[in-house]
KEBAZA-580421 format. One line per field, with one value per residue (C-alpha): y, z, x. Coordinates in pm, 1 decimal. Each point is the difference from the previous one (the first is absolute). Layout:
% residues N
y	(Y;...) .
z	(Z;...) .
x	(X;...) .
This chain:
% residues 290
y	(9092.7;-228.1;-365.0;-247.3;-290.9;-260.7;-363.7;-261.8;-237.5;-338.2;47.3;303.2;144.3;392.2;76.4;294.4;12.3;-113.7;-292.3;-121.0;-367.6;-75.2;11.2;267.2;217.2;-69.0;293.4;-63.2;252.4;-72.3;-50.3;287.8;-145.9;-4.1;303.4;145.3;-228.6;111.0;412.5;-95.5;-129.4;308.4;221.6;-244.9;50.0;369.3;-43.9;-205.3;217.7;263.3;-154.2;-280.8;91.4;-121.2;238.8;-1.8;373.4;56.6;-112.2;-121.5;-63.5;167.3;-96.9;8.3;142.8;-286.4;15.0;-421.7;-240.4;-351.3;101.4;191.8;-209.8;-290.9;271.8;63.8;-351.5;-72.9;284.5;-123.4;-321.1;47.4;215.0;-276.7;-231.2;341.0;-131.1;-360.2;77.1;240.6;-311.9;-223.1;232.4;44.2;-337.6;-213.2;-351.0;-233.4;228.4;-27.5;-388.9;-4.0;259.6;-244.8;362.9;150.6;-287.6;-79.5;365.5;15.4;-372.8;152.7;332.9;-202.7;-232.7;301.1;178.5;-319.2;-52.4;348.3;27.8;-352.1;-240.9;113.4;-230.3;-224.0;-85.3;76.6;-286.0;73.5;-399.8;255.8;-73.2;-152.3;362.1;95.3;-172.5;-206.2;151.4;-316.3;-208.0;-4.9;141.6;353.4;161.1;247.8;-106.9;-68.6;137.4;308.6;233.8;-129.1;-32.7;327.7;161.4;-182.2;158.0;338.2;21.7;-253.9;-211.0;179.1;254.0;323.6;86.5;106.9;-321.2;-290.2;-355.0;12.3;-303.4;-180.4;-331.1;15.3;-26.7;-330.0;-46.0;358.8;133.3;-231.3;-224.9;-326.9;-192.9;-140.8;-374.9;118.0;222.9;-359.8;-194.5;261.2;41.5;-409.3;29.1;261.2;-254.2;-279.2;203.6;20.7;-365.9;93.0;-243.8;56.9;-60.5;-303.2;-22.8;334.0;66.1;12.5;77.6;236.1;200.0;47.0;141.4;258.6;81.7;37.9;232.1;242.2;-51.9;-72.4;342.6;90.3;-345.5;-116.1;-373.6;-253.9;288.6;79.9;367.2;293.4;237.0;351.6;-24.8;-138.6;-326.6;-261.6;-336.3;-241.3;-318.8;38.0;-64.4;321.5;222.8;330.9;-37.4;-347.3;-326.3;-153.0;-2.9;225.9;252.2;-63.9;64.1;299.8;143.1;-58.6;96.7;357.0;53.0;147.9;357.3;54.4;285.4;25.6;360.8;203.6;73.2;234.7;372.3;-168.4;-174.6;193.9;-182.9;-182.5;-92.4;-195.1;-161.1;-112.2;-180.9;-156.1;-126.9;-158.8;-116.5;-125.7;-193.5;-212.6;-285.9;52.0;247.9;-137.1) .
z	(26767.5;204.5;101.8;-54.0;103.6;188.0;157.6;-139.6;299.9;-153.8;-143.7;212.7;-295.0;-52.6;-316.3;-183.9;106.0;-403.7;-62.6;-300.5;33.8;321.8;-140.9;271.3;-164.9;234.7;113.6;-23.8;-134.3;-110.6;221.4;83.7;-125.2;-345.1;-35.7;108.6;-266.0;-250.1;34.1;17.1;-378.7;-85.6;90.8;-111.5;-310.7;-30.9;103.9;-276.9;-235.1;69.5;22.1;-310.7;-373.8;29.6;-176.7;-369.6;-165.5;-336.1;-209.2;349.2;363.2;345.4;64.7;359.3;236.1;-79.7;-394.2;78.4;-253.0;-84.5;-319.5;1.6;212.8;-239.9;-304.0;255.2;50.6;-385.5;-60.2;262.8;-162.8;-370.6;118.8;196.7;-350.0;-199.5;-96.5;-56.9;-211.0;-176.4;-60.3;-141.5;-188.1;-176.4;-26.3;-298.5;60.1;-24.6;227.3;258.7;-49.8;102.2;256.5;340.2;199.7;-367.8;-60.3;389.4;2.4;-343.5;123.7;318.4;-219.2;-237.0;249.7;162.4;-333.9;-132.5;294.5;-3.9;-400.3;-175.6;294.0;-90.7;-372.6;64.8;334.9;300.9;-85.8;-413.3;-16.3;-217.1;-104.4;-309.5;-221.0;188.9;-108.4;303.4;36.0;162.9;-293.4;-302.7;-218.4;-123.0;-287.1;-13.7;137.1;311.4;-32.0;271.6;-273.7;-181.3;339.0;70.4;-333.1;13.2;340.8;-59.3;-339.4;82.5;-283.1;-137.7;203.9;-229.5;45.1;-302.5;50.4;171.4;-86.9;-338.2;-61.2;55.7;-38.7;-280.3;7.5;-226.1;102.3;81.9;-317.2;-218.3;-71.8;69.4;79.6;339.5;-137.5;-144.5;341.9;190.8;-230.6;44.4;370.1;50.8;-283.7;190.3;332.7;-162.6;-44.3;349.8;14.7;166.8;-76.2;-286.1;-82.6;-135.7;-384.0;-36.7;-323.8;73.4;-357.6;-22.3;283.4;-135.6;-281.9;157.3;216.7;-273.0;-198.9;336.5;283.3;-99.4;-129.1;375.5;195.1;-272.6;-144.5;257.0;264.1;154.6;42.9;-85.2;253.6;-257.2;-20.2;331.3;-133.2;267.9;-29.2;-57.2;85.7;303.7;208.6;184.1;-89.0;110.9;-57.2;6.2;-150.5;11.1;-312.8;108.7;98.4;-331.0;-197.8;160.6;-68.8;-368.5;8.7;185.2;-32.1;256.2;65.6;336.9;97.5;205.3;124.7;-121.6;363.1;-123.6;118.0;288.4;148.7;15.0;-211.6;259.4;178.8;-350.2;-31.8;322.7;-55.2;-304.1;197.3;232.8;-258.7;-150.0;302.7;86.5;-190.6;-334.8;-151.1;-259.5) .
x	(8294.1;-180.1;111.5;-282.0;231.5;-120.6;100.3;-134.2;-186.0;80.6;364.1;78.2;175.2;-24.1;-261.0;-92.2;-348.5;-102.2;-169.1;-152.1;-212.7;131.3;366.9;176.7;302.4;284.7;224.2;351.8;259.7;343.7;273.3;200.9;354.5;-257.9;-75.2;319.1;156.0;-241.1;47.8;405.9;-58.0;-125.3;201.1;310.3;-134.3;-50.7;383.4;64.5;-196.7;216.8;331.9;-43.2;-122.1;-353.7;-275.3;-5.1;-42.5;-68.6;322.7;196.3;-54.8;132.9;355.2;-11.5;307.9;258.6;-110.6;71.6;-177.0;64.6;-19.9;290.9;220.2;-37.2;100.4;328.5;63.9;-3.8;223.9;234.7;-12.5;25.2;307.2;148.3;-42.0;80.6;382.0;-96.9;-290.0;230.2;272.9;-330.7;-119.5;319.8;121.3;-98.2;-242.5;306.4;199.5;-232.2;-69.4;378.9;26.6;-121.2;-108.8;-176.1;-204.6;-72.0;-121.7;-213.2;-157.9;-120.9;-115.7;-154.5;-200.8;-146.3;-39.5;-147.4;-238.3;-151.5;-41.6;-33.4;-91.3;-409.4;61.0;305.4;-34.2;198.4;260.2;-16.2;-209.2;-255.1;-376.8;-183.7;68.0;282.2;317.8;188.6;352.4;196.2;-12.1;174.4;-297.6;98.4;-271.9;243.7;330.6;158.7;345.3;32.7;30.3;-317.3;-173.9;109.0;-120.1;-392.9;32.7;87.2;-283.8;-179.0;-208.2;-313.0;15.1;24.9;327.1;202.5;228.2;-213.4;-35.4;-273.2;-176.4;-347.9;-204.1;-220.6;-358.7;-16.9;-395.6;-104.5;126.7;-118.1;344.6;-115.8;-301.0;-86.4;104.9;322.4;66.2;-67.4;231.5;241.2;-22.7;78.1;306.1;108.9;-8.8;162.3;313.0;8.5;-64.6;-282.8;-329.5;-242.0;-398.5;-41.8;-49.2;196.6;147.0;427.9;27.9;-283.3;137.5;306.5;-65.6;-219.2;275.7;232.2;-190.3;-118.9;254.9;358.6;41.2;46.3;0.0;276.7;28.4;-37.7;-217.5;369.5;-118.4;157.1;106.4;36.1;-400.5;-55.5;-123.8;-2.6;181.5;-308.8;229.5;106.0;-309.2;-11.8;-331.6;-41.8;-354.4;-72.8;54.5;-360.5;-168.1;-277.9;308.1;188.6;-367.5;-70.5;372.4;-22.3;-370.4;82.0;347.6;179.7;216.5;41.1;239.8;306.2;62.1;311.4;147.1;236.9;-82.7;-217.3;358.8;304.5;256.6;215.9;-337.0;-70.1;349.2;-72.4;-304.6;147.0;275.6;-265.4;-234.8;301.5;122.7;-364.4;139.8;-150.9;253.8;240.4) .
């Protein structure tokens, strides 16, 4: 191969010998310590090829000499662990709700189980603290649709509510303007009845009387006399001034317009059993549980 390199007079830099518009193309390899450091990679990683899984085959991959994946060293660790809890989770899993409220070590372990439990698999809706969302019910207060005794938290969530399983939580909002039930004025006289029970304030010129009745003859079947709620159907206490979905007018119009049926999933078969007790226990313990 012949060298057409060549100094440059004015910079005395070494060139190629190309130019293009007066602009010369300078001659400078990489450093040595470079290059050296560059081949080294290579062949570290031919190393690692061979030593490391690394190349994916049709329905696996190359295990390497060691066999060594982090995979598997995290299934080890969890073994190791769930072995080390083995016995206690054995004692919660057989111990009854109340036992374990009264047990200081059961309930100190199912709280700690339950927070992680809780964080991983219900955080997403209620919140990493259980404060909840508008449609997602807040678990510190004292606002249970369905109870907030550990063994009914326990049950809504082992089968959750509307969630197909053979013994969830039945029980939905009716459509009162989709279907047809009322008209839009009776919805709105409705809606602000519904926020005076809450002492909540009202449109002015609304019909007290008016709004009654309608409630009487379409909600008290479930909400009960008075809106107290009723926690077999789910039905929400309307008097207490905590709305899952809202207690604006526009909210409470669009609720009796639409309806609502959200669903709580059934945990059980997705949790092993003393995994749910423990998350009851926790649930239980944020402040709201009665």
């Amino acid at each position: 191969m012949t060298d057409h390199s060549e100094v440059d007079t004015v910079t005395g830099k070494s060139t190629t010998g190309h130019e293009w518009d007066g602009i010369k193309e300078l001659n400078t390899p990489l450093p040595r310590w470079w290059v050296i450091s560059f081949y080294l990679t290579i062949i570290w990683s031919i190393g690692y090829w061979i030593v490391y899984p690394a190349w994916p085959l049709i329905s696996s991959h190359t295990t390497g000499l060691l066999g060594y994946s982090t995979r598997a060293s995290l299934a080890v660790e969890l073994a190791n662990l769930e072995a080390l809890r083995g016995e206690k989770m054995a004692a919660l899993a057989a111990a009854s709700l109340a036992d374990i409220e009264k047990d200081p070590a059961l309930l100190a372990l199912a709280r700690a189980k339950g927070r992680t439990v809780f964080g991983d698999n219900c955080a997403p809706c209620h919140g990493s603290g259980g404060a909840g969302a508008k449609g997602f019910p807040n678990l510190n207060d004292d606002d249970w649709l369905w109870g907030g005794t550990l063994d009914q938290i326990m049950q809504t969530i082992q089968f959750g509510a509307r969630s197909g399983h053979a013994k969830t939580h039945e029980g939905q909002m009716l459509a009162f303007g989709k279907d047809g039930v009322l008209k839009p004025d009776e919805i709105v006289t409705v809606a602000n009845y519904v926020r005076s029970l809450s002492g909540l304030p009202t449109r002015k010129g609304f019909d007290a009387a008016k709004g009654e009745k309608i409630f009487a003859e379409n909600c008290v079947a479930c909400h009960g006399d008075g809106g107290k709620g009723n926690q077999e159907l789910g039905a929400p206490n309307l008097t207490d001034k905590i709305w899952l979905y809202g207690s604006d007018e526009a909210s409470l119009i669009e609720t009796i317009s639409q309806g609502r049926a959200g669903v709580m999933p059934a945990w059980e078969g997705r949790l092993d059993p003393a995994t749910i007790k423990a998350m009851a226990v926790y649930v239980h313990s944020l402040g709201g549980g009665k």
